[in-house]
TORRO-204909 format. One line per 5 residues: number of its first residue (from 1); their letters; for each residue x, y, z of C-alpha. Coordinates in Angstrom, 1 decimal. Each point is the difference from the previous one (the first is absolute). Last residue first. Layout:
NUM) A) X,Y,Z; ... .
This chain:
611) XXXXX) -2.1,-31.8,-15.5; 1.5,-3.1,2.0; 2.1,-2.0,-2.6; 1.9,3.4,-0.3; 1.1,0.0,3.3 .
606) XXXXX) 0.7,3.8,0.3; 2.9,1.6,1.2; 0.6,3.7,0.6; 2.7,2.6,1.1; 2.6,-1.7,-2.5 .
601) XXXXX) 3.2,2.8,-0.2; 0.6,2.7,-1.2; 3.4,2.4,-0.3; 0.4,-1.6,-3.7; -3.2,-0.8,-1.8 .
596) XXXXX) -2.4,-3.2,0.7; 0.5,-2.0,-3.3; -3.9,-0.5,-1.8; 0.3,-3.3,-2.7; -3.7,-0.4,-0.1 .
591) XXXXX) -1.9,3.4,1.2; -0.5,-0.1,3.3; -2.7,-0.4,2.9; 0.7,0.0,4.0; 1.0,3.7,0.2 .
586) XXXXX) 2.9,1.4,2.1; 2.7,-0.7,-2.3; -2.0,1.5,-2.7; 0.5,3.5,1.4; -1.4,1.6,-3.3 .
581) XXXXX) 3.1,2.2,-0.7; -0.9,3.6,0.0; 0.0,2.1,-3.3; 0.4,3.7,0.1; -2.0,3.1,-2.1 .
576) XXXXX) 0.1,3.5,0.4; -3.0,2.0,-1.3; 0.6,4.1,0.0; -0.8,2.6,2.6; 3.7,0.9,0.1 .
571) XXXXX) 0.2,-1.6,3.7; -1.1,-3.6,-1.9; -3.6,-1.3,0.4; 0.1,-3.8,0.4; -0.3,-2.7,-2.5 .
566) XXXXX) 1.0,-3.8,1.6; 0.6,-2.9,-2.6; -0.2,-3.3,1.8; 3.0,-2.2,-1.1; 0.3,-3.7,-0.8 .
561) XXXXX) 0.9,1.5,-3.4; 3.5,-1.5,-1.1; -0.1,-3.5,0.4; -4.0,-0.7,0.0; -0.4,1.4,-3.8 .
556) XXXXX) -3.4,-0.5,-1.3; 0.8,-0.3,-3.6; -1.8,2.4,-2.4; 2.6,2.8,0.0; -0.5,2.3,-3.1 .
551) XXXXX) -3.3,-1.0,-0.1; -0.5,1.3,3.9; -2.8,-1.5,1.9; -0.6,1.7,3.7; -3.2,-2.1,0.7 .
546) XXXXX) -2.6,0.2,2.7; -2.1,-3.0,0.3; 2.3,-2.0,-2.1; 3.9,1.1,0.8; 3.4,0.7,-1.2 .
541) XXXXX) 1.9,1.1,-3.3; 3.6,1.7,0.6; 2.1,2.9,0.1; -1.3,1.8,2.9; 1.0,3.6,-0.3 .
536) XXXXX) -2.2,1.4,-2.8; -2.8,-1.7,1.4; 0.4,2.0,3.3; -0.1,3.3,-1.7; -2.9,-1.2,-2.3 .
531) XXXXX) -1.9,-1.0,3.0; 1.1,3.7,2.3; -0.8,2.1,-3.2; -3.5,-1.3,0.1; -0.4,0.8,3.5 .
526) XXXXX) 1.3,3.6,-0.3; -2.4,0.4,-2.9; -2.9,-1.1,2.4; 1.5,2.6,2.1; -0.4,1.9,-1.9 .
521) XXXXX) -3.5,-0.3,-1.9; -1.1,-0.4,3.6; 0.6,3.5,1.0; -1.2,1.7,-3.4; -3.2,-2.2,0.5 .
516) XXXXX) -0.8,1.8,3.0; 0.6,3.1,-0.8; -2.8,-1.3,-2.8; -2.1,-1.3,2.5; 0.7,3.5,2.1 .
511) XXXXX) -0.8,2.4,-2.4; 2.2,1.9,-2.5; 2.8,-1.6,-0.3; 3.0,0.4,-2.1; 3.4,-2.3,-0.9 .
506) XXXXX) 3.4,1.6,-0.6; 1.8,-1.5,2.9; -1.3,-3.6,-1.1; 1.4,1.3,-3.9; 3.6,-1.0,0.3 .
501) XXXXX) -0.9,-3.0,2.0; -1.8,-1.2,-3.8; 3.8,0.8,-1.6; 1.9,-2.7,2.7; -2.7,-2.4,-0.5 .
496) XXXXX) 0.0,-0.1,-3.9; 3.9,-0.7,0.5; -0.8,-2.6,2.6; -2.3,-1.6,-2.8; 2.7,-0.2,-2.8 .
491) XXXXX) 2.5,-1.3,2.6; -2.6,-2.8,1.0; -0.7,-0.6,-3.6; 3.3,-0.4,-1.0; 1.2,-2.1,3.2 .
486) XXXXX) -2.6,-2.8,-1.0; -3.5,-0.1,1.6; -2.5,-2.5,-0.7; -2.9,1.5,2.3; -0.8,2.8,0.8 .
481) XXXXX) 2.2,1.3,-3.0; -0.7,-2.3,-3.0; -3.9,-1.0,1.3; -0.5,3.6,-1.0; -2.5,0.9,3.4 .
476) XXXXX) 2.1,2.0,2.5; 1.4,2.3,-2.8; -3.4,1.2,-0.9; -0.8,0.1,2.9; 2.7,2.2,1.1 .
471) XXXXX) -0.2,2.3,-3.2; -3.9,0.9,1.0; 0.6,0.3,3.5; 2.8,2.4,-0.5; -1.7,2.4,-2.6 .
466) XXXXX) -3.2,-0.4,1.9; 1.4,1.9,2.8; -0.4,2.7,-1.9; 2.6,3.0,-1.3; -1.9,3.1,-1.9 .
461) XXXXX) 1.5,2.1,2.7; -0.6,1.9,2.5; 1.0,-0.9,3.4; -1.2,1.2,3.8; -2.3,-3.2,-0.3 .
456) XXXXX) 2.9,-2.1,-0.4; 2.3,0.9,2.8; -2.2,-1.1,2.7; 1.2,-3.2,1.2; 3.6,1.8,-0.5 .
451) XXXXX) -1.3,2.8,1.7; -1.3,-2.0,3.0; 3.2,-2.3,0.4; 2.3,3.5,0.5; -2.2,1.0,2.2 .
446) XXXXX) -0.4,-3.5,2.6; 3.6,0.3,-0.3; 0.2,3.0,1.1; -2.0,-0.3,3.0; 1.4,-3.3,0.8 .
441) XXXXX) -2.7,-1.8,2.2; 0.3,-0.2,3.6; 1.5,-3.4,1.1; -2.7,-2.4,1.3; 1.2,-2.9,3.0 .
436) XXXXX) 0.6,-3.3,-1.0; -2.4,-0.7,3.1; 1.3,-3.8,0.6; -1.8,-3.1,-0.9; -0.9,2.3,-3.2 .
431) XXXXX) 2.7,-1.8,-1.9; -1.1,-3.0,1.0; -3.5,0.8,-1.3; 1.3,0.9,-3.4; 1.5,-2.8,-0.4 .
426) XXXXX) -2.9,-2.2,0.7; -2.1,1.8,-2.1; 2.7,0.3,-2.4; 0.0,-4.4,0.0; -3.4,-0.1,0.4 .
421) XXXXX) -0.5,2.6,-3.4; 2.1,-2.7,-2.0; -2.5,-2.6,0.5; -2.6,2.1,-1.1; 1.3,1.7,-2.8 .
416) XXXXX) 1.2,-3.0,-1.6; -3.3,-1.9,0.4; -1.6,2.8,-1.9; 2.6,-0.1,-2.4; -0.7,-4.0,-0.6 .
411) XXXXX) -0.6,-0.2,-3.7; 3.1,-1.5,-0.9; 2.1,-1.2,3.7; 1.8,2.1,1.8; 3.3,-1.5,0.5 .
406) XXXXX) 2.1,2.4,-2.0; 1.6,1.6,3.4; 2.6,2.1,-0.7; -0.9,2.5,2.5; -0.3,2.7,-2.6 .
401) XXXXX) -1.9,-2.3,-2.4; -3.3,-0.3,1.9; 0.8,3.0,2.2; -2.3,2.3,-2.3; -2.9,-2.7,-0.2 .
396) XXXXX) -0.8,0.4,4.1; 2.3,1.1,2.8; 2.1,2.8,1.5; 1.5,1.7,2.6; 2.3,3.0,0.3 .
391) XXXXX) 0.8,0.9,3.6; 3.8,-0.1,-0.9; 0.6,0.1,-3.7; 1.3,-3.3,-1.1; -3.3,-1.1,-0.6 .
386) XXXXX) -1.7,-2.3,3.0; -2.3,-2.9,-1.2; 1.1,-2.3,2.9; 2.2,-2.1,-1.9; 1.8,3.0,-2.0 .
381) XXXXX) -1.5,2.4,-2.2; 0.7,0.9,-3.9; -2.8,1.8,-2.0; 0.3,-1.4,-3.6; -3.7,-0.5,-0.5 .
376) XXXXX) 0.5,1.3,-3.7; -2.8,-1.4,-2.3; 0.7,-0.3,-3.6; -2.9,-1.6,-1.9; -0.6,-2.6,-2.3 .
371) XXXXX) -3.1,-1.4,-1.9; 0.2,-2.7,-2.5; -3.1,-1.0,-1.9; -2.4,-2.7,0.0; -2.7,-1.0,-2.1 .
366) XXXXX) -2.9,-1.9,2.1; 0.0,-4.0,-0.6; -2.8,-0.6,2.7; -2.6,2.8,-1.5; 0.8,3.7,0.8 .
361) XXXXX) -3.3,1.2,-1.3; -0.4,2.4,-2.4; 2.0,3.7,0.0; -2.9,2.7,1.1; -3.4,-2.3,1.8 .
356) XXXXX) 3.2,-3.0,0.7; 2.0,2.4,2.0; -2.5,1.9,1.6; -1.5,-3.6,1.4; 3.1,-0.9,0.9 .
351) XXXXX) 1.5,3.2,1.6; -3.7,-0.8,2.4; 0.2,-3.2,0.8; 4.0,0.4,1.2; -1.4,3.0,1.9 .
346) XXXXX) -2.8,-1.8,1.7; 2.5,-3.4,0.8; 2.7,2.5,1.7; -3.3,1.5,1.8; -0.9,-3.7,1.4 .
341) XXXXX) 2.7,-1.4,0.5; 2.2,-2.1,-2.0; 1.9,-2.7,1.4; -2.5,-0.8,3.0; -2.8,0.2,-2.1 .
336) XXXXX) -1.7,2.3,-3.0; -1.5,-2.4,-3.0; 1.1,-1.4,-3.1; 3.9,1.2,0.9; 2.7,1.4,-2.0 .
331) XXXXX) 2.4,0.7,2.6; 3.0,-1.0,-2.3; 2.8,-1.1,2.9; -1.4,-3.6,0.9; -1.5,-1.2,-3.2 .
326) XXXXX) 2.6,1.2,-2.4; 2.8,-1.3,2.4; -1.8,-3.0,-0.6; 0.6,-0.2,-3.6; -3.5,1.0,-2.2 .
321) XXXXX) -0.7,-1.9,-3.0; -2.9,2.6,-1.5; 1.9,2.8,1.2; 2.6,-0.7,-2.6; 0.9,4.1,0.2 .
316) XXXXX) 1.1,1.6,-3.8; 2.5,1.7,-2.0; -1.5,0.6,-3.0; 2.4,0.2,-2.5; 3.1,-2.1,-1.6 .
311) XXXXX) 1.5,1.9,-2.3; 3.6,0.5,1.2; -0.4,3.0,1.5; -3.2,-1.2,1.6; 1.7,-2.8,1.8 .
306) XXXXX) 3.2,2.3,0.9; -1.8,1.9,2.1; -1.4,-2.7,1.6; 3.2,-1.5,1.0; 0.9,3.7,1.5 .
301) XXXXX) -2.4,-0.1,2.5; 0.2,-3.8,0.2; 4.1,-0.1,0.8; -0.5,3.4,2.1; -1.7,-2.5,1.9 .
296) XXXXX) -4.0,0.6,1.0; -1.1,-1.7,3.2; -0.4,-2.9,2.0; 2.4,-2.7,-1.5; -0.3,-3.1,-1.9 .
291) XXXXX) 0.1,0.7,-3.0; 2.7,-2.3,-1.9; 2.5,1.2,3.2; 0.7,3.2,-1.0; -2.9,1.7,-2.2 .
286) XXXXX) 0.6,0.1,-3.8; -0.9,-3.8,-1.8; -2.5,-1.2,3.1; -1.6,3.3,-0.1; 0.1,0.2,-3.8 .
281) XXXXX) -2.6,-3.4,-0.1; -0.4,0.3,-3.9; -3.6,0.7,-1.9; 1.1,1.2,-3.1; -0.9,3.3,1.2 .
276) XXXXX) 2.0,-0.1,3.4; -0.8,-1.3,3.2; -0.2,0.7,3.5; -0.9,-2.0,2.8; 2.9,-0.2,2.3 .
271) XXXXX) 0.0,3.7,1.1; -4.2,0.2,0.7; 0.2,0.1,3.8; -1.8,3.6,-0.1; -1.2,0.9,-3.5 .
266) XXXXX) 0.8,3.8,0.1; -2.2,2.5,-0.9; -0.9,1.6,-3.2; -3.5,-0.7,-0.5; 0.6,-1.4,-3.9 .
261) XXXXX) 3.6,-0.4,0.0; 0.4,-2.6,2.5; 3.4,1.2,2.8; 3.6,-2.1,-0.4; 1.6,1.8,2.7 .
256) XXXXX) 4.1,1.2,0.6; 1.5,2.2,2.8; 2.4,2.2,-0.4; 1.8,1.2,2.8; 3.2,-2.0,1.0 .
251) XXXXX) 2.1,2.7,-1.2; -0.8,1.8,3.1; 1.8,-2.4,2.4; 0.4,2.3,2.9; -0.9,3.1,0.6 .
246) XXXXX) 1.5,2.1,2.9; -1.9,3.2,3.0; 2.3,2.7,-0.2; -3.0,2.4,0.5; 0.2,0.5,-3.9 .
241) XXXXX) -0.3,-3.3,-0.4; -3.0,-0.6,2.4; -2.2,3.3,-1.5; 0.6,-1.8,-3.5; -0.7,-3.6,1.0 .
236) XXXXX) -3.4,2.0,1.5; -0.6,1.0,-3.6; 0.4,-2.1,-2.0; -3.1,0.4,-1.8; -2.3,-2.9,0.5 .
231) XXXXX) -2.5,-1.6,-2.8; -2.1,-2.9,0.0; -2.6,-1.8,-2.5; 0.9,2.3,-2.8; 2.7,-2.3,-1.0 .
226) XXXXX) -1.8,-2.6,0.3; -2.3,1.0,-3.5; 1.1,2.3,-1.6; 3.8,1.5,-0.5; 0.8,2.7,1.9 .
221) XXXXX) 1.3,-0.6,3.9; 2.7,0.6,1.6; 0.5,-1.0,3.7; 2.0,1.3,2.5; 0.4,-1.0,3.7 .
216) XXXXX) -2.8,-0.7,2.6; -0.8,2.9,2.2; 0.3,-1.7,3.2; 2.8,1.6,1.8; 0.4,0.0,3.9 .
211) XXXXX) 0.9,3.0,1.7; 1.4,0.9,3.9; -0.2,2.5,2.5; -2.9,2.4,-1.9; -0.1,3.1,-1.4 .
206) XXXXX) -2.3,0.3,-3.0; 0.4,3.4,-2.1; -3.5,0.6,-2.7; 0.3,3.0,-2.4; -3.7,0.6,-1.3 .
201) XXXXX) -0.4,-1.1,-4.0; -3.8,-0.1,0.5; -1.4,-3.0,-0.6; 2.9,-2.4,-0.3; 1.8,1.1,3.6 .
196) XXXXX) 3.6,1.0,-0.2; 3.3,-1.8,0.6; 2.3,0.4,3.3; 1.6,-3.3,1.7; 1.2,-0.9,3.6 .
191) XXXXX) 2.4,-0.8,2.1; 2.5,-2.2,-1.9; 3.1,-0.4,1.9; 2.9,2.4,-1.0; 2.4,-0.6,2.7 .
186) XXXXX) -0.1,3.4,1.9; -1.7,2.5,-3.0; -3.0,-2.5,-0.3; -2.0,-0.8,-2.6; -3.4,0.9,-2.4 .
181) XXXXX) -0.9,-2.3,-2.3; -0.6,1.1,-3.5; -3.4,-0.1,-2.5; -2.9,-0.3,2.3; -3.6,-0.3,-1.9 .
176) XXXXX) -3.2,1.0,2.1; -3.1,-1.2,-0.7; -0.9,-2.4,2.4; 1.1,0.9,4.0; -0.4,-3.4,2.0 .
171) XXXXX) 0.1,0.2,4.1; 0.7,-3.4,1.6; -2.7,-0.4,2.7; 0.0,-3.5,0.2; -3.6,-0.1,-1.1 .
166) XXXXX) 1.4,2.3,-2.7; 2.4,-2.8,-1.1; -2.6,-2.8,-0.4; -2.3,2.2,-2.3; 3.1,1.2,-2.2 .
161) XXXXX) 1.0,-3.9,0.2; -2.9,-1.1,-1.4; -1.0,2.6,-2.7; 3.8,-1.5,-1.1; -1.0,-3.6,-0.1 .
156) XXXXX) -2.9,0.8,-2.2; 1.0,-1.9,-2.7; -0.9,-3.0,2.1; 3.0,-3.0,0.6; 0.5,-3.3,-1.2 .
151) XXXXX) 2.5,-2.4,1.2; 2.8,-1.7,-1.9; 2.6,-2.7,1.1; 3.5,-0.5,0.0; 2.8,-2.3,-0.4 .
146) XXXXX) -2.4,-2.8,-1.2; 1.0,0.4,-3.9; -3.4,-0.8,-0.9; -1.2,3.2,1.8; -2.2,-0.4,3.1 .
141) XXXXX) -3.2,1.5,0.8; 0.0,0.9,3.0; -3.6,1.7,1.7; 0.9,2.1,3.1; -1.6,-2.2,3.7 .
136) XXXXX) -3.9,1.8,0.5; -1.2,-3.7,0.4; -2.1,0.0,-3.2; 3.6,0.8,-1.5; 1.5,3.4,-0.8 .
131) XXXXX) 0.7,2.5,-2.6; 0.9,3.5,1.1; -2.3,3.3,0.3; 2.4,2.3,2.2; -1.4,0.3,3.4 .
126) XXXXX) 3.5,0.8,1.4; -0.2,-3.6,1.4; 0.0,-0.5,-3.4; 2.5,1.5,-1.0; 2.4,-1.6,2.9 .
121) XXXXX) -0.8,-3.2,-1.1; 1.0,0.5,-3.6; 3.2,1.4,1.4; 0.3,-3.3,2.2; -0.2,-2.0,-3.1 .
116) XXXXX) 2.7,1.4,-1.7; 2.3,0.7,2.6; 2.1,-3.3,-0.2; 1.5,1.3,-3.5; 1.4,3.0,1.5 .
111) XXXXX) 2.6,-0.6,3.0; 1.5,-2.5,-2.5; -0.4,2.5,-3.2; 2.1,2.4,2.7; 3.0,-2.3,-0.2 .
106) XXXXX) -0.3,-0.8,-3.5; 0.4,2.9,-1.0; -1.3,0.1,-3.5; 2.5,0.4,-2.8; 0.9,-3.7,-0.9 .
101) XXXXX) -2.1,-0.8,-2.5; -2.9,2.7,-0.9; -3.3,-1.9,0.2; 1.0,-3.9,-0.5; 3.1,-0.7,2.6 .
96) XXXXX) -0.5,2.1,2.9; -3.8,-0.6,0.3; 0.6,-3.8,-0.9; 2.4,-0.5,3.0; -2.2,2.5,2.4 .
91) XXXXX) -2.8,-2.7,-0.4; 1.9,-2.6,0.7; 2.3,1.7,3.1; -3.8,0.8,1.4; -1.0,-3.4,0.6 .
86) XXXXX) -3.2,-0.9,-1.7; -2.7,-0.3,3.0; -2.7,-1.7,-1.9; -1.9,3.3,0.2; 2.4,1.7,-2.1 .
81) XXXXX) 0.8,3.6,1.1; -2.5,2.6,-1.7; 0.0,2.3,-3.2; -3.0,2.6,-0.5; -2.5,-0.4,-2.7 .
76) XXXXX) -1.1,1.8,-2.9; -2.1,2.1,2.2; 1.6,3.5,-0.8; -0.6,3.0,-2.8; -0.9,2.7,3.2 .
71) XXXXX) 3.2,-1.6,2.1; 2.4,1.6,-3.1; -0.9,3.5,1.5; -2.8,2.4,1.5; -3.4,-1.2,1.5 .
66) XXXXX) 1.1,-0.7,3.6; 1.8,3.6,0.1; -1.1,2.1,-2.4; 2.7,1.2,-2.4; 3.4,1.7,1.3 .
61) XXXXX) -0.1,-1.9,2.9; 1.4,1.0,3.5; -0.2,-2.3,3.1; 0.3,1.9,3.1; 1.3,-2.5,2.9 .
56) XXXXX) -0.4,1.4,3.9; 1.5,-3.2,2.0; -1.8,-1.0,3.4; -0.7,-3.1,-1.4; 3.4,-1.2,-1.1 .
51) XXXXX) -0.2,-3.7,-1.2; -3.7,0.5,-1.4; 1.0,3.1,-1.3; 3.0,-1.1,-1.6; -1.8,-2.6,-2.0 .
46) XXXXX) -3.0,2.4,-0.3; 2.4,2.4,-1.5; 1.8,-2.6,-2.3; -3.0,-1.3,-1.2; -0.9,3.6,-1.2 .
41) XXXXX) 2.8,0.4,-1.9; 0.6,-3.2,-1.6; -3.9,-0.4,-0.9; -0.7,3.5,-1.7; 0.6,3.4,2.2 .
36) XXXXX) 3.8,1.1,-0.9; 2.0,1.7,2.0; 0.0,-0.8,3.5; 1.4,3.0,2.7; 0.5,-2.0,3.5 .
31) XXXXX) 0.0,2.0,3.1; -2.4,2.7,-1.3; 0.1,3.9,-0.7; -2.1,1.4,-3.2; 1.3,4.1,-1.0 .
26) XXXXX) -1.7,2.4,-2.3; 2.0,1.6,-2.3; 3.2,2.3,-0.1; -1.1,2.1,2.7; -0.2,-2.9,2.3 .
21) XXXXX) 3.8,0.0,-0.8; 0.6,3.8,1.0; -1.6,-0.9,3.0; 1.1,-3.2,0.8; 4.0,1.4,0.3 .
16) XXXXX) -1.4,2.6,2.1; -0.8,-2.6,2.3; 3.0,-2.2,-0.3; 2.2,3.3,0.4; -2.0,1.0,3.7 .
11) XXXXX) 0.6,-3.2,1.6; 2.6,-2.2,-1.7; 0.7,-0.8,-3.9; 2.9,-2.1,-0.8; -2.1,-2.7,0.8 .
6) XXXXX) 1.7,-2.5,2.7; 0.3,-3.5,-1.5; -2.0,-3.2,0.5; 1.9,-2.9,-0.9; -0.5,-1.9,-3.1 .
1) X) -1.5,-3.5,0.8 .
């Protein structure tokens, strides 16, 4: 826990210091500041809550709080631990070695994987809507592999947890976007954030003794269909970074779906089934392991590509013969039940109907598509879900890479969010064992941050935000630069980057949605650069549910990039970017033919015949 520290400000100085900053914009105190009001953030309050009654939590949420976020498009399902009691060095095994090999830590994927079931739990005795037996036990359905199983859970989840946090009294403040964290002079410990409220474009400062991040990261979004399903601007990863918060594993950011052309969404568990025009199996020819994995490899994504290149259109889903992975992770049920509740099973009746009134029925061979998407979630934190930046918490999607931890299963972000925001709760309740104490804010700080925020409005010039969203997704979307990457591309790109920062400090406002968008159009820009950055560096092809695939390197290369690739903001304001040895020496799984490096030695052993 970071001591407490004496304020610089005593007496009659912290007073007057107040002043001039309640002059600035209206002021919220609490003991724990959480940004970010969809299942992550609000989980984590009751978490702490619950652990720390007598805590004063503000949850801030730049939508609606309960109605806001990727929680409004869930009730696919949420992940749970197999009831047959698979050990968790099997499942862990798999996670490690089929999503993106080698890169989670494993050590934290142990304290992880055990959790899944007890976060499901811990919804519902939130009073979230989650599937259960006659006897009130949570429904399992269990996946043919047997290392996991899959619940179902309400869309409504985060209506839930709003309701269930109030009763806590946990105060929630919608409508107000916060776009830098605010620290301390002494040892530079978040303390707060300042943003401004949606309605009006009123200057909002929050001082509190600690902050937890729940924003999500960035992701871009253009193309129909999936793309459109989710969207997330960057721009708490922004406010981390330039707090001295790091990212880790940004290349890792592009993720790959095979969605049906006529409604646009993706066909959940379908991976295995698709076909070409002549009627050929291409899962079993593309995807790793004759297709038999969960999910989309950058093997398939760009195997279909190359199908209708060479002439060999539709792709299509074999729904009609269904694997069992199919059957499990689709959703497509007759009626609503334990998998699919009821307001998941409305919706899903509902895009259907719409879908075959305008574009025909889907039918059971539907015509597929690919879909892919870069989605930073780069936020690094350690095995409690702290940053590097004292008193900086965080949890949900934008830790997903950042703590190297791939194991999140496809389809399980809600689960993801949950089980990652007991671990903060936790944290954050330890921290709290002790009054951390409040250092005033930094008058000038808190200045300098509001005319930045501001800037925009005071400018003008024909420049719009659109100029930068409209070249990012554009970029984010040619299957030749999200995707298959070779060092021309990336260069081309980064030189595209460096000439689109030149206008950020150019762009105007005139409201505040579009002050706004100015904000998030830059730091989503800084996200982007942060991928193409790290793909530059690592000279190799790696991973399925995230890959970093390189043309120009295709090999997944275990000898030379073991490594972690940390970004950080330099003193010059500009990205510097270190690699960290994956301490494999402490794991239990290696890649084939692994030599513990010099000045380390074996820290684990695992009976192999055991796992």
């Amino acid at each position: 826990m970071t001591p407490c520290t004496r304020s610089r400000f005593s007496g009659r100085e912290s007073e007057i210091g107040m002043q001039k900053i309640n002059e600035l914009g209206k002021v919220y105190k609490s003991d724990l500041l959480v940004i970010g009001g969809s299942i992550a953030g609000l989980a984590t309050a009751i978490k702490a809550k619950q652990l720390k009654p007598d805590m004063d939590i503000l949850v801030v949420e730049k939508g609606y709080a309960g109605f806001s976020g990727q929680s409004t498009r869930a009730g696919h399902g949420i992940a749970l631990n197999d009831a047959g009691g698979t050990p968790t060095l099997t499942t862990a095994e798999y996670l490690v070695g089929s999503h993106t090999p080698y890169m989670s830590d494993q050590e934290l994927l142990l304290k992880y994987i055990p959790r899944k079931t007890e976060s499901a739990q811990f919804l519902l005795d939130c009073g979230v809507s989650v599937g259960k037996n006659p006897d009130g036990t949570l429904w399992n359905a269990q996946m043919p592999h047997r290392l996991w199983g899959m619940g179902g859970i309400d869309i409504t989840v985060n209506e839930s947890l709003r309701k269930h946090a109030l009763k806590l009294d946990i105060r929630i403040l919608s409508r107000v976007n916060i776009f830098e964290l605010l620290t301390a002079k002494e040892d530079g410990r978040a303390i707060g954030g300042i943003g401004f409220d949606m309605a009006h474009g009123e200057c909002n400062i929050f001082r509190a003794k600690a902050v937890c991040l729940c924003t999500h990261g960035a992701h871009f979004k253009k193309a129909a269909g999936c793309a459109g399903m989710f969207m997330a601007y960057g721009t708490g990863l922004g406010a981390a970074y330039r707090a001295g918060a790091m990212m880790r594993n940004a290349e890792f950011s592009t993720q790959s779906d095979n969605i049906q052309v006529k409604d646009g969404l993706p066909s959940y568990g379908a991976y295995n089934l698709l076909h070409n025009g002549k009627g050929d199996n291409i899962s079993a020819k593309y995807q790793p392991g004759g297709g038999k994995i969960d999910g989309v490899s950058a093997e398939l994504a760009i195997g279909m590509r190359t199908e209708v290149e060479n002439g060999n259109p539709p792709i299509w889903a074999d729904l009609e013969h269904p694997d069992m992975l199919y059957k499990i992770v689709s959703a497509r049920e007759p009626e609503a039940n334990a998998r699919v509740l009821p307001n998941k099973f409305e919706w899903e009746e509902l895009v259907d109907e719409k879908t075959a009134k305008y574009r025909g029925a889907l039918g059971l061979q539907p015509e597929m598509t690919l879909h892919f998407a870069i989605q930073v979630e780069a936020l690094h934190v350690d095995h409690k879900f702290r940053t590097c930046v004292p008193g900086l918490f965080a949890s949900g999607k934008m830790t997903a890479a950042g703590c190297s931890y791939f194991g999140w299963t496809h389809g399980d972000g809600v689960g993801n969010a949950a089980v990652t925001s007991l671990f903060a709760g936790e944290s954050i309740a330890e921290y709290f064992s002790e009054d951390p104490g409040m250092p005033d804010l930094q008058y000038d700080q808190v200045r300098r941050h509001k005319e930045k925020i501001y800037a925009p409005l005071h400018r003008d010039t024909a420049h719009s935000h659109y100029e930068i969203w409209n070249r990012i997704e554009e970029l984010s979307h040619d299957i030749y630069i999200a995707l298959n990457k070779s060092e021309k591309v990336i260069h081309a790109v980064l030189n595209e980057i460096e000439e689109l920062k030149k206008i950020v400090p150019l762009l105007s406002a005139d409201d505040p949605h579009s002050l706004a968008k100015c904000l998030e159009a830059a730091d989503s820009l800084l996200a982007f650069e942060m991928v193409f950055r790290a793909a530059d560096m690592r000279k190799e092809s790696r991973g399925i549910q995230y890959p970093h695939y390189r043309s120009d390197y295709p090999a997944q290369d275990d000898k030379n990039w073991l490594k972690w690739i940390n970004i950080k903001q330099g003193t010059s304001g500009e990205m510097e970017l270190f690699t960290e040895d994956i301490p494999m020496w402490r794991y239990p799984f290696r890649p084939e033919g692994y030599e513990i490096p010099e000045g380390h030695a074996e820290e684990y052993y695992v009976d192999r015949a055991r796992c």
